[in-house]
LUMZAVO-993662 format. One record per atom (N, C-alpha, C, O, CB): residue in one letter; x negated, y, z negated. Coordinates in nm, 2 decimals. Each point is the difference from the previous one (the first is absolute). Last residue first. Glycine has a CB too. Example, Ala and Ser with C-alpha at 12.3 -4.5 7.8 and 13.67 -1.06 7.14 Angstrom:
S,-1.28,-0.22,-0.71
S,-0.09,0.11,0.00
S,0.08,0.11,-0.08
S,-0.05,0.11,-0.01
S,-0.07,-0.17,0.23
A,0.09,-0.51,-0.21
A,0.09,0.12,0.00
A,-0.09,0.12,0.00
A,-0.10,0.00,-0.07
A,0.29,-0.12,-0.05
//
This chain:
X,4.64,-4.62,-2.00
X,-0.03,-0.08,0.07
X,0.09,-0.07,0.06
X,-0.03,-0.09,0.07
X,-0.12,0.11,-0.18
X,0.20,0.51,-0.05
X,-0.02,-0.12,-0.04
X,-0.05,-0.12,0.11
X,0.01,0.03,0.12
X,0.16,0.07,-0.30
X,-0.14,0.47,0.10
X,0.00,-0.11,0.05
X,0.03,-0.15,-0.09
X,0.01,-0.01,-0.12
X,-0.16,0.18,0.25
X,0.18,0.44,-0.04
X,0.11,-0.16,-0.02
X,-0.07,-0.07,0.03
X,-0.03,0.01,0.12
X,0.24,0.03,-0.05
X,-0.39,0.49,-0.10
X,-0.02,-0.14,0.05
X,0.07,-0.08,-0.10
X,-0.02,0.01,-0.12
X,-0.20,0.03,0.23
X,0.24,0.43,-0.12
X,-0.08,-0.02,0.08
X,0.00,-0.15,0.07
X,-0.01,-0.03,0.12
X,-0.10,0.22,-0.25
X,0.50,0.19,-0.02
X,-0.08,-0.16,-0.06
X,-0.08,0.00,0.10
X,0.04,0.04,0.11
X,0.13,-0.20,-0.21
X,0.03,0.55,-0.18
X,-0.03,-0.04,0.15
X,-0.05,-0.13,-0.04
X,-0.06,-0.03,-0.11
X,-0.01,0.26,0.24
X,0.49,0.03,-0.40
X,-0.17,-0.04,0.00
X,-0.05,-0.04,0.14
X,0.09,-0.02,0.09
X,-0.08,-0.08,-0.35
X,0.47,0.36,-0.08
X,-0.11,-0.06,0.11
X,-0.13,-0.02,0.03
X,-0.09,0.07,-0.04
X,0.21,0.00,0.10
X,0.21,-0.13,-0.51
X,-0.10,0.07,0.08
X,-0.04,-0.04,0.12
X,-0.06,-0.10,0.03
X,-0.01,0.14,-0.21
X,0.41,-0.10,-0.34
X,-0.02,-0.04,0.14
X,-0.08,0.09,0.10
X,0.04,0.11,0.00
X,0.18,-0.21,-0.04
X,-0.11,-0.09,-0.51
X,0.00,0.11,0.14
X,0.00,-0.08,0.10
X,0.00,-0.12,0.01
X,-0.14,0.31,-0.08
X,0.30,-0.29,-0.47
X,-0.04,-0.02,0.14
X,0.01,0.09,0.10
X,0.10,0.07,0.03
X,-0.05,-0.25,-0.08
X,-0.05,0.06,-0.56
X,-0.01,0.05,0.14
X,-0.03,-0.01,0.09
X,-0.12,-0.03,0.01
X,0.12,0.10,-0.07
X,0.23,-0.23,-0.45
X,-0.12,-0.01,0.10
X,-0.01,0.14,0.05
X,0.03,0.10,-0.06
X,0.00,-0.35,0.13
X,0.32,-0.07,-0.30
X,-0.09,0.06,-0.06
X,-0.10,0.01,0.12
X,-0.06,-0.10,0.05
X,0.12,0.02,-0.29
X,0.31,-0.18,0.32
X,0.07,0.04,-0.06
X,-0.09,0.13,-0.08
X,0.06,0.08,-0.07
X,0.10,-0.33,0.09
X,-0.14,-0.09,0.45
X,-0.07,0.10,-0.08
X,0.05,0.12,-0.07
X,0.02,0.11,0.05
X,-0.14,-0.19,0.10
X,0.35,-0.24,0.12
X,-0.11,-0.08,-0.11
X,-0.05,0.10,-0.10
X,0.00,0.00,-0.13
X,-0.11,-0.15,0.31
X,0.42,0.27,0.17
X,0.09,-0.11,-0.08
X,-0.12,-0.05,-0.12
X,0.03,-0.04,-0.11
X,0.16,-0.07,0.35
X,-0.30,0.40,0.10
X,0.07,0.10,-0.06
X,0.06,-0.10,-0.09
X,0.06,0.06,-0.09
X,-0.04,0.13,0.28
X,-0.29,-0.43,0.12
X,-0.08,0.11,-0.09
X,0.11,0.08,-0.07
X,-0.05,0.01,-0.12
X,-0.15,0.03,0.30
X,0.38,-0.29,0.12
X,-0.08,-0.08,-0.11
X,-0.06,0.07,-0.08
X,0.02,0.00,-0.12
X,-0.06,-0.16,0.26
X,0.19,0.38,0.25
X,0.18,-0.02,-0.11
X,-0.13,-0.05,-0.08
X,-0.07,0.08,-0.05
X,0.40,-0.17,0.18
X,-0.63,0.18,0.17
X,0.03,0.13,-0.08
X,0.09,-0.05,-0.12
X,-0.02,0.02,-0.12
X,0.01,0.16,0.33
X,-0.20,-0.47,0.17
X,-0.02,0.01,-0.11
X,0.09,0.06,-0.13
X,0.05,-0.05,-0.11
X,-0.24,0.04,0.26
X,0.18,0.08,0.34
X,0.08,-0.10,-0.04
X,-0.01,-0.05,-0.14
X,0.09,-0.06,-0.05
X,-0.09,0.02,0.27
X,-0.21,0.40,0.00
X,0.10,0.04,-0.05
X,0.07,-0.08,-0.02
X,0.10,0.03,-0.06
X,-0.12,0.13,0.13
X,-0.42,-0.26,0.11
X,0.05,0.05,-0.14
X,0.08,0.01,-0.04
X,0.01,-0.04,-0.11
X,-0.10,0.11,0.10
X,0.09,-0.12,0.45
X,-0.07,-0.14,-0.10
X,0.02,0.02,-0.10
X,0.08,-0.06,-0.07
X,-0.24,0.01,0.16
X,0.19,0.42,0.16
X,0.14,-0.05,0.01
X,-0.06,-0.13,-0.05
X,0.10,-0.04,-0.06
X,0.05,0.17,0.26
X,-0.48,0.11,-0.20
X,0.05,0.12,-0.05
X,0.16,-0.11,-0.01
X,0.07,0.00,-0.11
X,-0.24,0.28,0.25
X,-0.29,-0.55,-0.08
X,0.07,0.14,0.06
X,0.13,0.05,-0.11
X,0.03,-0.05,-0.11
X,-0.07,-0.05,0.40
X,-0.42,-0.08,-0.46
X,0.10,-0.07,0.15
X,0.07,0.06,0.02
X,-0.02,0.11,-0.06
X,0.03,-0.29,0.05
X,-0.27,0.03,-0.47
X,-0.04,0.09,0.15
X,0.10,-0.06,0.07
X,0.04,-0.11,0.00
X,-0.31,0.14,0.00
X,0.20,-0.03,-0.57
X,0.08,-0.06,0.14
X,-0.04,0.13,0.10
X,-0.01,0.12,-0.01
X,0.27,-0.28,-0.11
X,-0.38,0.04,-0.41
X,-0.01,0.11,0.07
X,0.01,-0.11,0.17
X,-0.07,-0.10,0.04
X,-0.09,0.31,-0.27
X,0.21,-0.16,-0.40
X,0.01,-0.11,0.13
X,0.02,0.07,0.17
X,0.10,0.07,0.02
X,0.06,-0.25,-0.23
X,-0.36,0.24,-0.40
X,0.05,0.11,0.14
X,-0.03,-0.13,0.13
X,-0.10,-0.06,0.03
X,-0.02,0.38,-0.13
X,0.08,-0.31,-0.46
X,0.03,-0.09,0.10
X,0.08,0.06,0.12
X,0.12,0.01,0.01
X,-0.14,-0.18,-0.18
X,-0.20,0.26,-0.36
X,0.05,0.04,0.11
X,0.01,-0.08,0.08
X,-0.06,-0.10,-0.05
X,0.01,0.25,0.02
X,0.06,-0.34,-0.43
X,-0.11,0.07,0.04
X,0.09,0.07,0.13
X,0.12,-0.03,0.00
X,-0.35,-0.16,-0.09
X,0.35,-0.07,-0.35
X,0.06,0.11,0.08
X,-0.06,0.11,0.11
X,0.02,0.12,0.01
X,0.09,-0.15,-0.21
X,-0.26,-0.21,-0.21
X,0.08,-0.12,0.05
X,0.06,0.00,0.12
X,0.04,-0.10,0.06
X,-0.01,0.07,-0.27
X,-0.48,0.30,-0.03
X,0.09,-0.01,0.04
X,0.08,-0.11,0.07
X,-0.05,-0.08,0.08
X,-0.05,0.27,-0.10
X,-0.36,-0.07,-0.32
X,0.06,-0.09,0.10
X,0.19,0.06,0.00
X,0.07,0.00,-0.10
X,-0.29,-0.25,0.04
X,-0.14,0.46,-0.18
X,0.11,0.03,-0.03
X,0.07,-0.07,0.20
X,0.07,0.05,0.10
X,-0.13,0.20,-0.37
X,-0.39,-0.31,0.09
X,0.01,0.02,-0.14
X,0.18,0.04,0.06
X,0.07,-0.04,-0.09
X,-0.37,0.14,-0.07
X,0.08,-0.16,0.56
X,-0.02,-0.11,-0.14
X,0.05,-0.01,-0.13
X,0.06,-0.10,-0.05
X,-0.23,0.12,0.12
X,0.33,0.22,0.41
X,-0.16,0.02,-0.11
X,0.06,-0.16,-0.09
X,0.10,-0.07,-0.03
X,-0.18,0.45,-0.02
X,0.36,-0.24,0.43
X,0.00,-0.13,-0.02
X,-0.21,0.00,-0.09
X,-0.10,-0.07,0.01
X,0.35,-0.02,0.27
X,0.25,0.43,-0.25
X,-0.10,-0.03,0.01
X,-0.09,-0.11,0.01
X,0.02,-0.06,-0.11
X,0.06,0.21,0.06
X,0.41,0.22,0.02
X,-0.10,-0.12,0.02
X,-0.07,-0.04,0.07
X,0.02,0.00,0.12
X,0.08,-0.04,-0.19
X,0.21,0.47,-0.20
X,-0.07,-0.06,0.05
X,-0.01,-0.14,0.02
X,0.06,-0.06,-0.09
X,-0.12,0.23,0.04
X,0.47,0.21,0.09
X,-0.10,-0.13,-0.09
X,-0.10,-0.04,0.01
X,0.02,-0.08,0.10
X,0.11,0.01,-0.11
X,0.23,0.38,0.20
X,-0.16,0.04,-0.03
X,-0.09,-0.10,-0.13
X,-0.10,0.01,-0.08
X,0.19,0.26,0.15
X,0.34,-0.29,0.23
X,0.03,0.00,-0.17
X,-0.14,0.02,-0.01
X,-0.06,-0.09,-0.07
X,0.28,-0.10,-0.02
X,-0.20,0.18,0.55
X,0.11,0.11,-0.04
X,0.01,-0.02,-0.17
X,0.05,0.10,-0.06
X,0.10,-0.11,0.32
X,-0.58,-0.22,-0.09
X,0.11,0.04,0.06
X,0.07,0.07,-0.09
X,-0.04,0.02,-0.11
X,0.03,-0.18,0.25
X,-0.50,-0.04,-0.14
X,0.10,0.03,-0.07
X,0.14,0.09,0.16
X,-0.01,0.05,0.10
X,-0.22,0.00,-0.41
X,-0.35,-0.35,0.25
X,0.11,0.07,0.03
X,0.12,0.04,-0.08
X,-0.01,-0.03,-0.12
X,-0.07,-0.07,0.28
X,-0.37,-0.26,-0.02
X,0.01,0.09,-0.14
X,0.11,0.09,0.08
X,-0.03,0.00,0.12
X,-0.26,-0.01,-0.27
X,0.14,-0.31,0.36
X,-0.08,-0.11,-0.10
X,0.04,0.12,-0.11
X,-0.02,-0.02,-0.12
X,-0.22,-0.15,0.27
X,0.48,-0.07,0.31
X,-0.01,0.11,-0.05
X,-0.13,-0.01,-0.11
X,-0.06,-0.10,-0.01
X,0.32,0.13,0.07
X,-0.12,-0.34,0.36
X,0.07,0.04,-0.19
X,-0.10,0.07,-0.02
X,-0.12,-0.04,0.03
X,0.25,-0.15,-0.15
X,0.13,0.07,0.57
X,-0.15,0.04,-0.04
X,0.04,0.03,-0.11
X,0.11,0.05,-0.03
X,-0.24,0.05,0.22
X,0.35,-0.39,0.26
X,0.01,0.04,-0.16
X,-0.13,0.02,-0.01
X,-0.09,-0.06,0.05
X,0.28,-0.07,-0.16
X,0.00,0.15,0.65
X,-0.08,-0.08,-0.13
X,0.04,0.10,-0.15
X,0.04,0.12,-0.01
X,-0.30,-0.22,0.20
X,0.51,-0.10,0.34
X,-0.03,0.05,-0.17
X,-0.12,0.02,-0.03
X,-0.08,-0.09,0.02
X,0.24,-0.03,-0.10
X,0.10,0.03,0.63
X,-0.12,-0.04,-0.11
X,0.02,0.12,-0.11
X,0.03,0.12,0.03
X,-0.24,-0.24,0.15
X,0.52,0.14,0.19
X,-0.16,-0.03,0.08
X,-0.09,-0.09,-0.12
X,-0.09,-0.07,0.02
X,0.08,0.36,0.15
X,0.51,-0.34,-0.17
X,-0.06,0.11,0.04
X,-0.12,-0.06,-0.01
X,-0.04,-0.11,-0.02
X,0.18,0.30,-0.03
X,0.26,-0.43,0.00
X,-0.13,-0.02,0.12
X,-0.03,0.11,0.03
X,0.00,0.04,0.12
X,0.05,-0.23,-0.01
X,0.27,0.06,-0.45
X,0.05,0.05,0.06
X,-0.11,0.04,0.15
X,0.03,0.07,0.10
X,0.15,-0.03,-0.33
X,-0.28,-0.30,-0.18
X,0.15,-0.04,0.07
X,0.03,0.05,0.13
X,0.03,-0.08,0.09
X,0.05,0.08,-0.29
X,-0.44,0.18,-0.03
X,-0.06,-0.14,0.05
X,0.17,-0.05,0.05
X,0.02,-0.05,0.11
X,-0.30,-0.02,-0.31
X,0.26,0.40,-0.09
X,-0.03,0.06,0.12
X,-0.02,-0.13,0.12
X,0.02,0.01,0.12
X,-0.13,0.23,-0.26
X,0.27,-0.35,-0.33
X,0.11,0.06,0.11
X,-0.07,0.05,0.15
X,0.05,-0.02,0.11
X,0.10,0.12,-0.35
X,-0.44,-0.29,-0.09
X,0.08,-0.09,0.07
X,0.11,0.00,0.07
X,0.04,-0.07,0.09
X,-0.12,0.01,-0.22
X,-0.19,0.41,-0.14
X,-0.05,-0.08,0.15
X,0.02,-0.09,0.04
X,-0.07,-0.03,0.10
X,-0.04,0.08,-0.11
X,0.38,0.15,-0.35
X,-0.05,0.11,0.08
X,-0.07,-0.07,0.16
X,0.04,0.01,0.12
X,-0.07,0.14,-0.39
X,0.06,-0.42,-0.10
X,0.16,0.05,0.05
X,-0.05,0.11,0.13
X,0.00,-0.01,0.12
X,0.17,-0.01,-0.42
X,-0.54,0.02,-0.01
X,0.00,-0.17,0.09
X,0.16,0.01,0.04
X,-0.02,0.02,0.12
X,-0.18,-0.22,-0.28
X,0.10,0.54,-0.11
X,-0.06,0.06,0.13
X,-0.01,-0.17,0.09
X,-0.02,-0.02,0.12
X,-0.15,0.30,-0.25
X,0.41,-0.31,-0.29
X,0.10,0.13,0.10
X,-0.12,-0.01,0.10
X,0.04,-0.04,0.10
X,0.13,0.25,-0.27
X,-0.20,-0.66,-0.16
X,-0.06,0.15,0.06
X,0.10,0.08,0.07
X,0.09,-0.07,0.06
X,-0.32,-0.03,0.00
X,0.52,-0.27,-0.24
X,-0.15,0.01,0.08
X,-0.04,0.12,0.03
X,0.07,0.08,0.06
X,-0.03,-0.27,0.04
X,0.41,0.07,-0.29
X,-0.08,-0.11,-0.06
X,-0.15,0.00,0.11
X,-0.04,-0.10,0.04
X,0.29,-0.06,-0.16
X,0.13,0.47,0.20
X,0.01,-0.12,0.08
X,-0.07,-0.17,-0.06
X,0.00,-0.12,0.04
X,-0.01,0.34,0.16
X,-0.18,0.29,-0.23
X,0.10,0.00,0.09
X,0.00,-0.14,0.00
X,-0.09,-0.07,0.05
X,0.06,0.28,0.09
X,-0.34,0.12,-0.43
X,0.08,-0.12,0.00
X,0.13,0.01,0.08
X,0.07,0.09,-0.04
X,-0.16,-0.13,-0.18
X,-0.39,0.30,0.01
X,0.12,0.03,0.09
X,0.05,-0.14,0.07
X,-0.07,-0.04,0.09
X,-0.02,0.29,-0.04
X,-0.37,-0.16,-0.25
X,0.12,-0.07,-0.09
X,0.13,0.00,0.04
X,0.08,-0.07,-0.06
X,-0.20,0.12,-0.11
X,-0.24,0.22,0.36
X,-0.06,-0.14,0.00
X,0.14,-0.09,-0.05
X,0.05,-0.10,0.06
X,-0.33,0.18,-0.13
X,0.43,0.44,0.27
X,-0.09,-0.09,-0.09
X,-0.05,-0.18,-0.02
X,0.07,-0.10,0.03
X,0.04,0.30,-0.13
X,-0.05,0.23,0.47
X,0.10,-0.08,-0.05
X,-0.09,-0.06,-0.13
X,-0.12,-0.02,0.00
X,0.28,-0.04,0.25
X,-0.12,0.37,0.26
X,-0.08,-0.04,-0.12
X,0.09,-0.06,-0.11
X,0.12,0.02,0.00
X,-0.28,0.16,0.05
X,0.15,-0.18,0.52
X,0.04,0.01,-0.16
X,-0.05,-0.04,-0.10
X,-0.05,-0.12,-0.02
X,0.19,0.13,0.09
X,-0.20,0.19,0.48
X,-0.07,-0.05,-0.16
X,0.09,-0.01,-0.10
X,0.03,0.10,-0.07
X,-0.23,0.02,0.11
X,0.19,-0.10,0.56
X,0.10,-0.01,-0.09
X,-0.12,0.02,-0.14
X,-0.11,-0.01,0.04
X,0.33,-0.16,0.10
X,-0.32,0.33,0.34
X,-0.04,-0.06,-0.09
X,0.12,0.00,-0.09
X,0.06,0.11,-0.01
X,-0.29,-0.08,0.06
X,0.18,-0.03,0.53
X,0.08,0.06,-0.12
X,-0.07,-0.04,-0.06
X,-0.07,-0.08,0.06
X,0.26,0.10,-0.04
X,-0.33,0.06,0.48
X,0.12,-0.10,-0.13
X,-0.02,0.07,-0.13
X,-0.04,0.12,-0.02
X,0.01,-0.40,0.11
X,-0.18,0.32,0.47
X,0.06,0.11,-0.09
X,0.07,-0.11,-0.12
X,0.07,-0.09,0.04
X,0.00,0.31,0.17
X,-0.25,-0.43,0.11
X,-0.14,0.08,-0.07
X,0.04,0.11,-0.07
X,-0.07,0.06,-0.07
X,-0.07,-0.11,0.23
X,0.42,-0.43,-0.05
X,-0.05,0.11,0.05
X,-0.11,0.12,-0.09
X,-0.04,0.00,-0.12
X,0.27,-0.06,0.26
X,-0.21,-0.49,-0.17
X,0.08,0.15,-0.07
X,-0.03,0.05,0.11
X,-0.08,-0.05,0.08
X,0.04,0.10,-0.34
X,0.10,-0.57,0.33
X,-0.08,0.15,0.01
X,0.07,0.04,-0.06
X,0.12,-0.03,-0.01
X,-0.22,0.07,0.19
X,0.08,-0.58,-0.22
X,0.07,0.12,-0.01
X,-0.09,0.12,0.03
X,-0.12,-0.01,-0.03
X,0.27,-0.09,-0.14
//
């Protein structure tokens, strides 16, 4: 697969414990994108944050969190993405997601 050099960034943020289906929401999340043969996922957890209920969590010691962040972030074009979007609006029941243009420098694989 090529990107072009103009594409898109999707991010949603979401929590560790976020559930779709009896499995992780951000693993749903990359099995849908992986369905639908966009370019590649990756999941990044978080280690300290808060969203719209200004809750905190954290993954310190003394106040281990169960509920850590977990921001899942997709490259590829603009109409790749948009096939995503219905899933995203059906899963993601707590969160947030953008969307950004970005330059891609380099696609590779072997």
């Amino acid at each position: 697969m090529k990107l072009p050099e103009e594409g898109m960034l999707l991010r949603i943020f979401i929590g560790e414990s976020d559930n779709y289906s009896g499995k992780a929401l951000y693993e749903q999340i990359v099995l849908k994108a992986r369905e639908l043969n966009l370019a590649g996922a990756t999941v990044l957890r978080g280690i300290m944050g808060f969203g719209a209920d200004s809750r905190m969590h954290t993954a310190k010691l003394l106040r281990l969190s169960e509920d850590l962040p977990v921001v899942v972030e997709l490259v590829d074009t603009e109409e790749n993405l948009n096939k995503l979007l219905p899933f995203l609006d059906e899963v993601v029941t707590e969160g947030l997601i953008t969307l950004e243009k970005v330059r891609v420098i380099k696609y590779r694989h072997k």
